[in-house]
N, CA, C and O atoms as a Maestro MAE file, in Angstrom:
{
 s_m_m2io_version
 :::
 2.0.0
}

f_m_ct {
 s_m_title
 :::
 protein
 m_atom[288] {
  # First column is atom index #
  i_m_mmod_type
  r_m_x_coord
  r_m_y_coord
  r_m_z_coord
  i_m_residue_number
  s_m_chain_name
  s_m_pdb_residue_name
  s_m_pdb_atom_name
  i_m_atomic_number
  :::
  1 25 22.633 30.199 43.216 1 A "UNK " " N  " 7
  2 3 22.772 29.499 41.958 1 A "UNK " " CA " 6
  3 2 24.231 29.510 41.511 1 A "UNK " " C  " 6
  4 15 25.019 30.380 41.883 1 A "UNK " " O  " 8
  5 25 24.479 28.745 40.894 2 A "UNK " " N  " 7
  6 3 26.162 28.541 40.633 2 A "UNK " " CA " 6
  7 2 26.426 28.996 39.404 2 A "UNK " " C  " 6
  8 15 25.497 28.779 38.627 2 A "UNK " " O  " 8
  9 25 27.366 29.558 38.927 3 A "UNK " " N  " 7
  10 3 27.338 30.128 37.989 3 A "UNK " " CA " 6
  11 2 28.416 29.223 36.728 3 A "UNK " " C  " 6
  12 15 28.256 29.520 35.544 3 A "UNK " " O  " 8
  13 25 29.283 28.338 37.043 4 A "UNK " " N  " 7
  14 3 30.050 27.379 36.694 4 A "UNK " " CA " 6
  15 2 29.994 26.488 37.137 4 A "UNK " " C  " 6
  16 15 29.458 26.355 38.237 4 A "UNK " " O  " 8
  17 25 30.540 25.473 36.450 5 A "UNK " " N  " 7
  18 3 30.893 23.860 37.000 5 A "UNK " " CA " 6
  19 2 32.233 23.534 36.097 5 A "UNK " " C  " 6
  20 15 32.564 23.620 34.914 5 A "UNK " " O  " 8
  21 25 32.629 23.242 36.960 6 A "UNK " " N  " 7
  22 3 34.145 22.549 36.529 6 A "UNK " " CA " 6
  23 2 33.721 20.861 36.460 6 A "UNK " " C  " 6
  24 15 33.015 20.209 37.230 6 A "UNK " " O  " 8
  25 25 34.448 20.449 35.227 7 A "UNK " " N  " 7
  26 3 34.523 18.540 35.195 7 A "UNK " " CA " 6
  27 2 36.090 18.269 34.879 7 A "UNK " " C  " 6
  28 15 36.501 18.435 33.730 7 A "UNK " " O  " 8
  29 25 36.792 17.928 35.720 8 A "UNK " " N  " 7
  30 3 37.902 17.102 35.241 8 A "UNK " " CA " 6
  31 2 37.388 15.415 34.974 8 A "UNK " " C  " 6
  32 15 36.699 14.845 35.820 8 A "UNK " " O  " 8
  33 25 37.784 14.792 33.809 9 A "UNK " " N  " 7
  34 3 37.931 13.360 33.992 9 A "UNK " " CA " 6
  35 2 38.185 12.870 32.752 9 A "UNK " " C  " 6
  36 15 38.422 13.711 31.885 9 A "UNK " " O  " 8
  37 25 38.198 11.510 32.389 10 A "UNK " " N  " 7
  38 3 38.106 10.381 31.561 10 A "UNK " " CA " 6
  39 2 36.828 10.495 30.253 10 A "UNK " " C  " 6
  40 15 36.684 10.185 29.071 10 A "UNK " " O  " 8
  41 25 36.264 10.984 31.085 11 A "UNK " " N  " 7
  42 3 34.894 11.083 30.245 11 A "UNK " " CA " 6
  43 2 34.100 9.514 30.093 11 A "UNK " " C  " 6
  44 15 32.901 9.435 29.828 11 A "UNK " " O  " 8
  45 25 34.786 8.577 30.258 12 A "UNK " " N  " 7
  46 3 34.753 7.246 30.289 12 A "UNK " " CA " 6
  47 2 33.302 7.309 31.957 12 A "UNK " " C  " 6
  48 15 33.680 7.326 33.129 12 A "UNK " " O  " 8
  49 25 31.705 7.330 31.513 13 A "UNK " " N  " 7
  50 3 31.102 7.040 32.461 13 A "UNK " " CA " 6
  51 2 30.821 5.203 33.200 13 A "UNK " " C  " 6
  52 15 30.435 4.275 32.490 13 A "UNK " " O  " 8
  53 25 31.057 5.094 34.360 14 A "UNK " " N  " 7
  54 3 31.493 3.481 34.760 14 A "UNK " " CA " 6
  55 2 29.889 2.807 35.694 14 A "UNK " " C  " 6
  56 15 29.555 1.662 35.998 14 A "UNK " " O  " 8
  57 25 29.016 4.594 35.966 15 A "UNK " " N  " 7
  58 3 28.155 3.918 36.854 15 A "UNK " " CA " 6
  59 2 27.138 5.163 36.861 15 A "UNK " " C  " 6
  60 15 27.367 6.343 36.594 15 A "UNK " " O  " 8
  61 25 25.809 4.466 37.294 16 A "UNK " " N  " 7
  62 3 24.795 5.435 36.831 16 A "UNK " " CA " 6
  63 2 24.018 5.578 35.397 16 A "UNK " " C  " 6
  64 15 23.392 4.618 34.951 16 A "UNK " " O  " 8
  65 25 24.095 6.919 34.646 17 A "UNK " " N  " 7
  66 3 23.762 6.658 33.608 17 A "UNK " " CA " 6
  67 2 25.218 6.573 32.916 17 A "UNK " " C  " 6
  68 15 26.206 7.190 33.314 17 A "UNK " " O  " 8
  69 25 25.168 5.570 31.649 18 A "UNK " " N  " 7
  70 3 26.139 5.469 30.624 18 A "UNK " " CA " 6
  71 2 26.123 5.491 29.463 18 A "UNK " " C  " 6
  72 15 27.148 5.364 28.793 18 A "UNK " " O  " 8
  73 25 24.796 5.680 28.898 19 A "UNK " " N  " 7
  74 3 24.401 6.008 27.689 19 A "UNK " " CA " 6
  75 2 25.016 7.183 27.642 19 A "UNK " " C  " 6
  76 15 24.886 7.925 28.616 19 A "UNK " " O  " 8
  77 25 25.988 7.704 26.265 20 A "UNK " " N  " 7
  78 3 26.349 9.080 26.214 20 A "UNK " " CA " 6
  79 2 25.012 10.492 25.890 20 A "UNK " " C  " 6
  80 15 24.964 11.689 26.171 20 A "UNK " " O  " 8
  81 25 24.220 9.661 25.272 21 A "UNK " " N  " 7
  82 3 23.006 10.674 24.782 21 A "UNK " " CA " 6
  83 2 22.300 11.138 25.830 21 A "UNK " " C  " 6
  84 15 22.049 12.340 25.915 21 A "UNK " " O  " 8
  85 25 21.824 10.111 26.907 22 A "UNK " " N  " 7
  86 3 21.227 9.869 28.168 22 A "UNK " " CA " 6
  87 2 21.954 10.833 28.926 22 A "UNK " " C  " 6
  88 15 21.451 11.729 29.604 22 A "UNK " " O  " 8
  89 25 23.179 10.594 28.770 23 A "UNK " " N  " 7
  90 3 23.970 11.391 29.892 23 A "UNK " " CA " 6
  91 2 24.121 13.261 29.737 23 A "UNK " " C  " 6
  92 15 24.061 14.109 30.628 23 A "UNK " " O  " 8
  93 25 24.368 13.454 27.992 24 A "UNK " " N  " 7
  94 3 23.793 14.980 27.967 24 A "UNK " " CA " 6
  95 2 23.214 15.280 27.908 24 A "UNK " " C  " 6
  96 15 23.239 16.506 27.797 24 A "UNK " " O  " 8
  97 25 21.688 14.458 27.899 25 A "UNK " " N  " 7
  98 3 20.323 15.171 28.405 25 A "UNK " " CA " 6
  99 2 20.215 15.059 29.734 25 A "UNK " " C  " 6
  100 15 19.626 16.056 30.152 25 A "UNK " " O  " 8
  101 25 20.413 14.548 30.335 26 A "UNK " " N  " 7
  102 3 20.339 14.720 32.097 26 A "UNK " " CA " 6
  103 2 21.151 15.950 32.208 26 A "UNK " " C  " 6
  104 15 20.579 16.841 32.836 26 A "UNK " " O  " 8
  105 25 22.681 16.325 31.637 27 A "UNK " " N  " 7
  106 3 23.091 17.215 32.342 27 A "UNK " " CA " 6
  107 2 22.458 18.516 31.595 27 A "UNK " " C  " 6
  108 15 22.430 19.472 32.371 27 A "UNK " " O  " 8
  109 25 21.946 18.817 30.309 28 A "UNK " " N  " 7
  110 3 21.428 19.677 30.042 28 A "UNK " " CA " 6
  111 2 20.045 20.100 30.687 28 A "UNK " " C  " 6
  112 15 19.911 21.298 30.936 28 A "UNK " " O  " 8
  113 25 18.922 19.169 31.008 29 A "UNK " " N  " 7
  114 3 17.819 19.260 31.846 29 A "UNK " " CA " 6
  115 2 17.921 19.561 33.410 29 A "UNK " " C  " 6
  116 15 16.944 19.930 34.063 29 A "UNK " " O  " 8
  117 25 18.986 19.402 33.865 30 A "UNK " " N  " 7
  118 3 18.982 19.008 35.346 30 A "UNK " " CA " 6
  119 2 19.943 20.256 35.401 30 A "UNK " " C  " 6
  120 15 20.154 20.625 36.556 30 A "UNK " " O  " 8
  121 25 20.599 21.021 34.386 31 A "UNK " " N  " 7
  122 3 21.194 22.376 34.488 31 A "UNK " " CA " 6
  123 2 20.695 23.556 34.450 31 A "UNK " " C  " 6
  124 15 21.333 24.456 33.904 31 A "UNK " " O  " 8
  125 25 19.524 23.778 34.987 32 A "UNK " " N  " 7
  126 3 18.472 24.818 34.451 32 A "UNK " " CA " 6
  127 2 18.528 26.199 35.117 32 A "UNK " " C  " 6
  128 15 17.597 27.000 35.187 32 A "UNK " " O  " 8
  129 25 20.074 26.382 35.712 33 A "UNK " " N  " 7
  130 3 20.568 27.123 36.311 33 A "UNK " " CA " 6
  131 2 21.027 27.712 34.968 33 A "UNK " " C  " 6
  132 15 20.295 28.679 34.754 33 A "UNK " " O  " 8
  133 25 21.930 27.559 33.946 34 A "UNK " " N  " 7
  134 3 22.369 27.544 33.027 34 A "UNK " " CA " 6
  135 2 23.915 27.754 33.243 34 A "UNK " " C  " 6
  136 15 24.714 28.394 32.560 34 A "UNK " " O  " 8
  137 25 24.120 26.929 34.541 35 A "UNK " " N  " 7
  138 3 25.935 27.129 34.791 35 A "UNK " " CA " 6
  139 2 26.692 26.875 33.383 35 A "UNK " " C  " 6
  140 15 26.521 25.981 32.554 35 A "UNK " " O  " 8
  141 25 27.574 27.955 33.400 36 A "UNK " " N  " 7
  142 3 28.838 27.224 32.399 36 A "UNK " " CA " 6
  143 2 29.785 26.016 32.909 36 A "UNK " " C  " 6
  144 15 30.343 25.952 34.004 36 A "UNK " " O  " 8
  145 25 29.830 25.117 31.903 37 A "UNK " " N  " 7
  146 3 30.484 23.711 32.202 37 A "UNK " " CA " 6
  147 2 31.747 23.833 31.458 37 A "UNK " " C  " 6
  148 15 31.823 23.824 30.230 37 A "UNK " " O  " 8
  149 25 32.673 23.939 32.223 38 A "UNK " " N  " 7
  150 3 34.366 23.982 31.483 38 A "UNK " " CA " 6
  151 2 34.294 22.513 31.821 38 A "UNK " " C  " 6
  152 15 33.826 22.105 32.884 38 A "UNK " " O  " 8
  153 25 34.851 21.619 30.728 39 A "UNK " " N  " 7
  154 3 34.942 20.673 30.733 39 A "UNK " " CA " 6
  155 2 36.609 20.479 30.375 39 A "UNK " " C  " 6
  156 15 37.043 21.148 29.438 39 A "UNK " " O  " 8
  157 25 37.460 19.653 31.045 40 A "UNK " " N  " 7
  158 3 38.386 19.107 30.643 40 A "UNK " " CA " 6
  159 2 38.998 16.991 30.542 40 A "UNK " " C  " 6
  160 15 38.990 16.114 31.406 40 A "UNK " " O  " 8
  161 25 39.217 16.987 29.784 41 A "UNK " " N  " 7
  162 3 39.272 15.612 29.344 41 A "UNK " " CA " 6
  163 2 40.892 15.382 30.054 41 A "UNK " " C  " 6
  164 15 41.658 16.294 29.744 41 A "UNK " " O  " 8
  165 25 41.406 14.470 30.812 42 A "UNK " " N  " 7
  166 3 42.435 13.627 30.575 42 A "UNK " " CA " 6
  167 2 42.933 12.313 30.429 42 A "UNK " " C  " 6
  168 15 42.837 11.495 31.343 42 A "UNK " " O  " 8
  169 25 43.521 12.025 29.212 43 A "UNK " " N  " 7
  170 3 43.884 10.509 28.997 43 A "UNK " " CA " 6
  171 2 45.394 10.929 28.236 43 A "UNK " " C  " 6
  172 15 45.974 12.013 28.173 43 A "UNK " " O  " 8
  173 25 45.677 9.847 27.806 44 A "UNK " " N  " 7
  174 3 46.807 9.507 27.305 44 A "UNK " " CA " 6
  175 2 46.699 9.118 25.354 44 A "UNK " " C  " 6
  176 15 46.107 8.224 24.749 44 A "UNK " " O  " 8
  177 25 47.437 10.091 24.949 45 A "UNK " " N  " 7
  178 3 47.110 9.677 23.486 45 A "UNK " " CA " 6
  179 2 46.076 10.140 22.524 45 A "UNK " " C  " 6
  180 15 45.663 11.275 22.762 45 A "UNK " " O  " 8
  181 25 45.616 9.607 21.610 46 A "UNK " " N  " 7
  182 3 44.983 10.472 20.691 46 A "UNK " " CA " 6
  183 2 43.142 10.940 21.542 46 A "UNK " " C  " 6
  184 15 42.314 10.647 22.404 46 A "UNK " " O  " 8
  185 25 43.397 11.577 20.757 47 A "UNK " " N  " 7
  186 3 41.292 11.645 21.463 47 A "UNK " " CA " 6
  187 2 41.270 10.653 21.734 47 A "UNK " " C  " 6
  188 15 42.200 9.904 21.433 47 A "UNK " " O  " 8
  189 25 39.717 10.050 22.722 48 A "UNK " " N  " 7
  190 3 39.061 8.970 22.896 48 A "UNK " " CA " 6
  191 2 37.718 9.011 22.824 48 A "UNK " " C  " 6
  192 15 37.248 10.146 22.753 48 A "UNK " " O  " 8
  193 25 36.978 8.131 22.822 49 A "UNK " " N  " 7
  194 3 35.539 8.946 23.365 49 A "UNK " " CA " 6
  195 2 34.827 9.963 24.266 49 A "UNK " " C  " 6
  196 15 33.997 10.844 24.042 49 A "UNK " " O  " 8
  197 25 35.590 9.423 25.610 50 A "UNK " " N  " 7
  198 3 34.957 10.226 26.460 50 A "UNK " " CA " 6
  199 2 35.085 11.407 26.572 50 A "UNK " " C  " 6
  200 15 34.456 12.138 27.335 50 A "UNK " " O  " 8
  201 25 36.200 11.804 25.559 51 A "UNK " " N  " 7
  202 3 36.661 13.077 25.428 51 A "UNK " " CA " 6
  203 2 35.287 13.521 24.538 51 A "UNK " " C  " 6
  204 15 34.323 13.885 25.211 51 A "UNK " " O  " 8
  205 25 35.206 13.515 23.714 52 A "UNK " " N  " 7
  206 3 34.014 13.625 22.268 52 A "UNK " " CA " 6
  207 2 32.760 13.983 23.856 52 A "UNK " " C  " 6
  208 15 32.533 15.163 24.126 52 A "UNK " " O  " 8
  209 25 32.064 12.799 24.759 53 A "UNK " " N  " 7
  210 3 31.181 13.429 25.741 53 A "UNK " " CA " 6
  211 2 31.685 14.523 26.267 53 A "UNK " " C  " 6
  212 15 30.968 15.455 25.904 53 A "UNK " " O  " 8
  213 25 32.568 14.909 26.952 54 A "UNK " " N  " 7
  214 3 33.141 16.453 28.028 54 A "UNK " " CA " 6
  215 2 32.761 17.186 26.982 54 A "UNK " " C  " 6
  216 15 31.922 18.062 27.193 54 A "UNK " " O  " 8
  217 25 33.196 17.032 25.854 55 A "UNK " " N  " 7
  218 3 32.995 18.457 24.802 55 A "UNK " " CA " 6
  219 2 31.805 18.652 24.565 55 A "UNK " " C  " 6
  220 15 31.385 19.808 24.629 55 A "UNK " " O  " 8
  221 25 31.031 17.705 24.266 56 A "UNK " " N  " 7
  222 3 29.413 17.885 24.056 56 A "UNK " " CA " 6
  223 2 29.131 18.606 25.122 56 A "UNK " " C  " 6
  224 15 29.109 19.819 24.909 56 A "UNK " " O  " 8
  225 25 28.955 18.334 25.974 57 A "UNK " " N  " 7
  226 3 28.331 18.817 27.488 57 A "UNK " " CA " 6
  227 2 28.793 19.789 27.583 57 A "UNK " " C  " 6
  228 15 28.056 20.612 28.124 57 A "UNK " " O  " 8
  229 25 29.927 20.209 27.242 58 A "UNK " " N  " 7
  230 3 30.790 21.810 27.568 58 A "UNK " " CA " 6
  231 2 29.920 22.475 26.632 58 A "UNK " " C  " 6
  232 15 28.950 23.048 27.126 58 A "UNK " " O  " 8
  233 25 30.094 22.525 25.142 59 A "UNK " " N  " 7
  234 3 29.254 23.162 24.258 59 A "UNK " " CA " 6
  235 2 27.840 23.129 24.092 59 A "UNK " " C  " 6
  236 15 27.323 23.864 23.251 59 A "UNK " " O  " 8
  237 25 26.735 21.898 25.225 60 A "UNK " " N  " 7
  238 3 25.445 22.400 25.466 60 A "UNK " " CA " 6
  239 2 25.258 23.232 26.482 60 A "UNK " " C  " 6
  240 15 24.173 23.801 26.602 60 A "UNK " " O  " 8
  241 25 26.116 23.403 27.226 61 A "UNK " " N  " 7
  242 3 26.058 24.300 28.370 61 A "UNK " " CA " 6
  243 2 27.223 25.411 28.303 61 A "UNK " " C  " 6
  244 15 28.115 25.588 29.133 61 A "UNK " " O  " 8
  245 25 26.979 26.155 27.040 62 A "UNK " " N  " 7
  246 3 28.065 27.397 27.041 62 A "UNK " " CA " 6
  247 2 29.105 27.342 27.630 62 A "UNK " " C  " 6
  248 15 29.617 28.271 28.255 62 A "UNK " " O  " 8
  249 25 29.594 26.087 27.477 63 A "UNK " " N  " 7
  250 3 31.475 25.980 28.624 63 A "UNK " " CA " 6
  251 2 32.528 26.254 27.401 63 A "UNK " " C  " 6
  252 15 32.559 26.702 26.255 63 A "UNK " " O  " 8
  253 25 33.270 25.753 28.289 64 A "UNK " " N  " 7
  254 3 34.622 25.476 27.317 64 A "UNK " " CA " 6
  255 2 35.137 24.068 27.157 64 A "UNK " " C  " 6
  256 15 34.802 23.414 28.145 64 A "UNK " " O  " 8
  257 25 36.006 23.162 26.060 65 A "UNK " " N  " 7
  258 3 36.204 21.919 26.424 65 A "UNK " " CA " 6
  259 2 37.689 22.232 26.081 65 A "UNK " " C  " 6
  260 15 38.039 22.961 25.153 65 A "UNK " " O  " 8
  261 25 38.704 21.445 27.140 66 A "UNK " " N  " 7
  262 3 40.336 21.067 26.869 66 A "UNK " " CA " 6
  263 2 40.686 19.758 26.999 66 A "UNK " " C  " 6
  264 15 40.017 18.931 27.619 66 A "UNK " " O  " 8
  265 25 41.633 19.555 26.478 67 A "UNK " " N  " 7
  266 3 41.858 18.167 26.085 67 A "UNK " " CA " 6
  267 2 43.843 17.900 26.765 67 A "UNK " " C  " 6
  268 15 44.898 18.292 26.266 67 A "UNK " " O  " 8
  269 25 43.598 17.173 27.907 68 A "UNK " " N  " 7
  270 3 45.507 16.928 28.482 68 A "UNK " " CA " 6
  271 2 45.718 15.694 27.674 68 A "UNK " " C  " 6
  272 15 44.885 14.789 27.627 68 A "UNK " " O  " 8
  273 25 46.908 15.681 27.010 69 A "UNK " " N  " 7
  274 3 47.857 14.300 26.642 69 A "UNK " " CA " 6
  275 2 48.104 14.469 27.456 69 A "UNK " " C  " 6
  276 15 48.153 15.618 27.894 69 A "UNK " " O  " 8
  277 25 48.432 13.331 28.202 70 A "UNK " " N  " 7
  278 3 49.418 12.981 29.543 70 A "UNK " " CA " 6
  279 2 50.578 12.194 28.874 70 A "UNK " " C  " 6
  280 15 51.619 12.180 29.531 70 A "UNK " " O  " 8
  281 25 50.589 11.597 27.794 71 A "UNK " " N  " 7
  282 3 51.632 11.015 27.002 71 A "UNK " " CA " 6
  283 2 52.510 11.844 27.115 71 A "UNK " " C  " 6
  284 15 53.238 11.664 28.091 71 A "UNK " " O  " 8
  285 25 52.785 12.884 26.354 72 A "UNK " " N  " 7
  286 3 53.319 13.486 26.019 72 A "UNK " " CA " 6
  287 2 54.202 14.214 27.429 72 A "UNK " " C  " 6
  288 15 55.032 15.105 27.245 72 A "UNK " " O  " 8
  :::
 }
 m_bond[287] {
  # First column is bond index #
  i_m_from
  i_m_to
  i_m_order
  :::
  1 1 2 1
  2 2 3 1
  3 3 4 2
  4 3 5 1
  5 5 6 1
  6 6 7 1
  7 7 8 2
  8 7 9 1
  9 9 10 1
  10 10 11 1
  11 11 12 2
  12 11 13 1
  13 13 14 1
  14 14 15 1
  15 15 16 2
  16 15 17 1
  17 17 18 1
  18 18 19 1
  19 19 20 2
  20 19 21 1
  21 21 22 1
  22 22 23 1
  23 23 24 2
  24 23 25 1
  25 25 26 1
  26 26 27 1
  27 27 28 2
  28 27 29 1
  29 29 30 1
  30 30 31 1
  31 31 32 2
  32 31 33 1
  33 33 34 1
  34 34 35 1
  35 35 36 2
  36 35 37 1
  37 37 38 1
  38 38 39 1
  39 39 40 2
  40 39 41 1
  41 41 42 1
  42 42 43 1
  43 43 44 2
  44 43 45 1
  45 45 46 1
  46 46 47 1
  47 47 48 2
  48 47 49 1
  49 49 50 1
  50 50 51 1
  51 51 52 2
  52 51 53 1
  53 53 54 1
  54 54 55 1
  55 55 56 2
  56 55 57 1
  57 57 58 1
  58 58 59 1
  59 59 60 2
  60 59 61 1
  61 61 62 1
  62 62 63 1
  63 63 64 2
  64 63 65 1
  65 65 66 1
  66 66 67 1
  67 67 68 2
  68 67 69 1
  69 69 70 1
  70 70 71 1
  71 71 72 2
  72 71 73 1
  73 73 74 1
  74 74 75 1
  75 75 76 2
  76 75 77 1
  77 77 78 1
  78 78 79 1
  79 79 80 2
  80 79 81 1
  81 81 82 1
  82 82 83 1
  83 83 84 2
  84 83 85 1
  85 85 86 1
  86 86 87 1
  87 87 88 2
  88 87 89 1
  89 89 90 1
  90 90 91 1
  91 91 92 2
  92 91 93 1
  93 93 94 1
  94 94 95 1
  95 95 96 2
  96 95 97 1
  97 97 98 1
  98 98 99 1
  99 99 100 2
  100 99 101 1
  101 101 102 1
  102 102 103 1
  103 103 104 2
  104 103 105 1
  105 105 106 1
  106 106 107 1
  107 107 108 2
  108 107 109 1
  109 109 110 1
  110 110 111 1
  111 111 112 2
  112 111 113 1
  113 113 114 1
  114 114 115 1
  115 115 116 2
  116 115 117 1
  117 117 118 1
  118 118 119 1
  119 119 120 2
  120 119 121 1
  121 121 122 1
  122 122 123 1
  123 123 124 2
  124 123 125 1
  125 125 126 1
  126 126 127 1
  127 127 128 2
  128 127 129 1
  129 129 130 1
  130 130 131 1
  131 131 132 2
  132 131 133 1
  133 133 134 1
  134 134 135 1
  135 135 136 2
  136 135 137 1
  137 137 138 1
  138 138 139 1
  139 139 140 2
  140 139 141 1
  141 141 142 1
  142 142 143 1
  143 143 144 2
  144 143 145 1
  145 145 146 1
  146 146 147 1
  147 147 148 2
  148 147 149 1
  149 149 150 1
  150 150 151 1
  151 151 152 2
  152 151 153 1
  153 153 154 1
  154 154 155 1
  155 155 156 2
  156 155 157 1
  157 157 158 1
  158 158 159 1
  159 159 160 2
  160 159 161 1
  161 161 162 1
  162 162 163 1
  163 163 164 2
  164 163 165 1
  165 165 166 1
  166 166 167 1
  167 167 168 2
  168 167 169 1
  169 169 170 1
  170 170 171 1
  171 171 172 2
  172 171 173 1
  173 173 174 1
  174 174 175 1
  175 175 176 2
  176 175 177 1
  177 177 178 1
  178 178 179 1
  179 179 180 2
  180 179 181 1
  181 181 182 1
  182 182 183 1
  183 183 184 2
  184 183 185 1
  185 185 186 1
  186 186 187 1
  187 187 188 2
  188 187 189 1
  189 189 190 1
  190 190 191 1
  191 191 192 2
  192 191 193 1
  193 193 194 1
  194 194 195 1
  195 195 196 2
  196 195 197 1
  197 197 198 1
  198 198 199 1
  199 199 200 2
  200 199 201 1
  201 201 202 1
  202 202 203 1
  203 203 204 2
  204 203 205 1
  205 205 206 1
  206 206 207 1
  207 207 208 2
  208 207 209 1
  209 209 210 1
  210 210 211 1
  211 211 212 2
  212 211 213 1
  213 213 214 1
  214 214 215 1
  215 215 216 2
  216 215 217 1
  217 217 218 1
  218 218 219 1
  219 219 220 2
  220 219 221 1
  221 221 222 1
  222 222 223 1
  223 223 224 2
  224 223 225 1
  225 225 226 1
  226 226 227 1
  227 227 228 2
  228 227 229 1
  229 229 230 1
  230 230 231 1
  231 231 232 2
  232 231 233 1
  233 233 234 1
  234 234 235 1
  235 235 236 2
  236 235 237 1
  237 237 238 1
  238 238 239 1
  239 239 240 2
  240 239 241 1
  241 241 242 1
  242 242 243 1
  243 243 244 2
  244 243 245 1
  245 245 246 1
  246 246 247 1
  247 247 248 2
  248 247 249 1
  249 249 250 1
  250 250 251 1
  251 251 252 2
  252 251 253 1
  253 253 254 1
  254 254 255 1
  255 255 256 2
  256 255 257 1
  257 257 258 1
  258 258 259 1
  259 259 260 2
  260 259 261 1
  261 261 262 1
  262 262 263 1
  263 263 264 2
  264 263 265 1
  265 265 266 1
  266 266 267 1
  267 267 268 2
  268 267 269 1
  269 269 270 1
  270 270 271 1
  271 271 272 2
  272 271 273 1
  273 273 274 1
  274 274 275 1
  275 275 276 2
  276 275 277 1
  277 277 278 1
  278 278 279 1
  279 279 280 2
  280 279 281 1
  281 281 282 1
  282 282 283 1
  283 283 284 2
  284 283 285 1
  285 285 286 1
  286 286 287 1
  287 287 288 2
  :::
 }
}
């Protein structure tokens, strides 16, 4: 059983499920391992959405969420 999961990305989902609600109940149901999900977001500039999903999902699954400006 895994005890973490790492997510780097966009948070921006393009294929599969894309509903954001849809998408943290799949990963909360389908996690029944109860891995911690460190989630990290990168984009450019202020928050975005998909950032707002990584964090959800980090905080239903006891992770952590970080956030890269790449702007900067």
């Amino acid at each position: 059983e895994p005890t973490h999961i790492f997510v780097m990305s966009d948070g921006e989902p393009t294929e599969g499920i894309t509903n954001f609600d849809e998408l943290r109940t799949f990963v909360r149901t389908r996690n029944a391992g109860r891995a911690q999900v460190l989630a990290m977001a990168v984009g450019q500039g202020k928050k975005f959405k998909g950032a707002t999903l990584l964090e959800s999902i980090a905080e239903d699954n006891a992770g952590k969420f970080s956030y890269v400006d790449l702007s900067r």
